[in-house]
N, C-alpha and C positions, 0 to 999 in steps of 0.2 A: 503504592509503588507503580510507576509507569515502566514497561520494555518496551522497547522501539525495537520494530525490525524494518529495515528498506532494502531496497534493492529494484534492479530493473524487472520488465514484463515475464515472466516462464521460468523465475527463479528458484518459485517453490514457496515465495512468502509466507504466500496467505494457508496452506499443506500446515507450514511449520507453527504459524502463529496460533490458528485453530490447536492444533495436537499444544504446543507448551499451554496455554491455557487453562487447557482441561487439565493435563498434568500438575499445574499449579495454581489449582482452583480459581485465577484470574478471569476477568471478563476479558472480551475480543473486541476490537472495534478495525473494521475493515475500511480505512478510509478510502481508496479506490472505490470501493461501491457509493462512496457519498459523491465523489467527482461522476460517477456516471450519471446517478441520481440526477446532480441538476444539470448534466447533458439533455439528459432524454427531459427531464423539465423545458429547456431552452428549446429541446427539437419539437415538441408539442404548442408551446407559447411562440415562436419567432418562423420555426419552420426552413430553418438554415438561411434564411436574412440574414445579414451584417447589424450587428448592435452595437449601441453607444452603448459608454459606460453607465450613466444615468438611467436607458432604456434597462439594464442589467440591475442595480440598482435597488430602481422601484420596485422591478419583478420577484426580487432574494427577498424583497420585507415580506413579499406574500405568502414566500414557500415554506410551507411546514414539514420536515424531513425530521425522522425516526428512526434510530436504529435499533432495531428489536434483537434478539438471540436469533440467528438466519434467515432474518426478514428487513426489509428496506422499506418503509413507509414514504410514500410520496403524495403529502396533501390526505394521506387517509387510506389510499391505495398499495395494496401490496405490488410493488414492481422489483421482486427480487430477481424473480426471471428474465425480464423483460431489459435487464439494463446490462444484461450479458451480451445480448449480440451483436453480431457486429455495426452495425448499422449505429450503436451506441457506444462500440469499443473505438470508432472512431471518429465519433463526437465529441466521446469525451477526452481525448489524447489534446485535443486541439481547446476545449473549456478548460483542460488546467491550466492551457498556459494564459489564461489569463491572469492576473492577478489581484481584479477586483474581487474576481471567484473567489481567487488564491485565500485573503484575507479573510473571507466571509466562512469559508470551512474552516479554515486555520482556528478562527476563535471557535467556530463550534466542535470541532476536535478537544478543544484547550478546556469547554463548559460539559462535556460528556464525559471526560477523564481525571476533572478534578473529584480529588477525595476516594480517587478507586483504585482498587487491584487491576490493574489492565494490561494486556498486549496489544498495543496499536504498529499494525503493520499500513506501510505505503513506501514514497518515495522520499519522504524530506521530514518524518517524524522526528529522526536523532539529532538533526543539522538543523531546523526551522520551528517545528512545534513541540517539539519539547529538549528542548538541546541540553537541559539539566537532567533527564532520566539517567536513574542510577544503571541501567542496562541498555546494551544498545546492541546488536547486529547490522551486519549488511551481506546483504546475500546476494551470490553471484552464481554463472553457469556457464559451460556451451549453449554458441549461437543454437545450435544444431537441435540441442535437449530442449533449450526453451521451445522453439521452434515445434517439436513433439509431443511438448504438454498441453501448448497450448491449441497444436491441432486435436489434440484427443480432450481437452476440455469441451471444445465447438461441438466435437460430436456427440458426445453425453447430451449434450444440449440440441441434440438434431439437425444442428449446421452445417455443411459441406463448405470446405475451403481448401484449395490447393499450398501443396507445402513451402512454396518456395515466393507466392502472394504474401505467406502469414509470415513467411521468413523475414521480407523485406519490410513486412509492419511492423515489426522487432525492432529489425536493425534502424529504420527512422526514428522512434519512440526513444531508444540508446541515444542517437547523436542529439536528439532535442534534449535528452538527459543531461547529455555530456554538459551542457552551461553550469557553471556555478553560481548564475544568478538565480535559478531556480532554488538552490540551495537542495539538488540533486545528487551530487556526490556525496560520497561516505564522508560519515562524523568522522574526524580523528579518532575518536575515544571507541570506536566502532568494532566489536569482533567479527572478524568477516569469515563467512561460512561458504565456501564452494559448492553447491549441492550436484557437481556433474558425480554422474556415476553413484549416487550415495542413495539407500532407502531412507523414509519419512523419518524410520524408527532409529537409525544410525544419527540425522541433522537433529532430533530430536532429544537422544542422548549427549549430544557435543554441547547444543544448546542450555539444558539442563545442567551440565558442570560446569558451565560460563557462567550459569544464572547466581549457581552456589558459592562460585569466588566471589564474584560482584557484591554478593548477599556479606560477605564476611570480610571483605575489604572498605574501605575507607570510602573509594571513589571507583570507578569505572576504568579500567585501563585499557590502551589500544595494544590489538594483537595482531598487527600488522606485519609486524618480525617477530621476533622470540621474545620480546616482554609481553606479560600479561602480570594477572593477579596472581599473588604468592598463594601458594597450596596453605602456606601455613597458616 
């Protein structure tokens, strides 16, 4: 069984997707970290050159990329750390929107998650790569709150970054969201979870009785207004 969860930068995704998980013995696959992965791939091999598609291409037959339980294999190398900072958070903003990228994780997303119990959280898992999972979220917040997660993520990781620099990397990454050709917006069938003001253990609980309808229901329904699945 696949859950999708997406939503924009500082929403809390990856918090929630980790925590349901474990609560429901599922594996995790973090697909943003696979978009950074061959950022910092591309920023080691090209060195922020301009590449053809072809030059792109060639280079994806070569990459061997791993997802382990909180490890990122790059070619054999652990770069779990390393595709956090910034330097890579805005490399890779700009590698997704490729979409020879796009297609090339997309199938590898599609060959990691068939046949498994999974939570794949990103931006376009419920709408693009798996638009048939029987679960799906989308998850939203204050500019503001994102804006605080992800300055106090930076720091954990030793990064200094002003609030209102990281503010406007947000708000950029939003309106490059905002396309539907990305296939960025919420699924229809999507239950959407607000996480401003809410603990892990609160989005965690909403999520888990979503999970339980879905589980007893026929199909997936949107809770966008006041329908969802029947309790009964």
């Amino acid at each position: 069984m696949i859950i999708t969860i997406d939503g924009p930068a500082g929403s809390g995704k990856s918090t929630a997707a980790r925590g349901l998980a474990r609560r429901l013995g599922f594996e995790y696959l973090d697909t943003g970290a696979m978009y950074r992965a061959v950022a910092l791939a591309f920023l080691r091999e090209f060195n922020h050159a301009e590449t053809t598609e072809e030059q792109r291409a060639a280079f994806l037959k070569t990459l061997r990329l791993e997802m382990q339980p909180g490890r990122v294999l790059l070619d054999g190398e652990d770069v779990s750390a390393e595709i956090r900072t910034p330097q890579v958070t805005a490399a890779a903003a700009k590698t997704a929107a490729l979409m020879d990228v796009r297609r090339f994780l997309i199938e590898q997303q599609r060959v990691i998650a068939a046949g498994r119990d999974i939570v794949c959280e990103g931006r376009d898992q419920g709408t693009v790569v798996f638009p048939n999972a029987m679960c799906k979220f989308y998850f939203a917040a204050d500019l503001d709150e994102r804006t605080r997660r992800r300055l106090k993520e930076l720091e954990e990781r030793g990064h200094r970054a002003e609030f209102m620099d990281v503010r406007e990397e947000i708000r950029r990454r939003d309106e490059q969201d905002s396309s539907a050709e990305t296939g960025r917006l919420p699924a229809p069938d999507a239950h959407h979870v607000d996480t401003t003001g809410k603990s892990p253990e609160n989005v965690l609980d909403e999520m888990e009785a979503y999970f339980r309808l879905c589980v007893n229901s026929s199909k997936p329904y949107s809770t966008n207004s006041s329908t969802g699945p029947s309790a009964s």
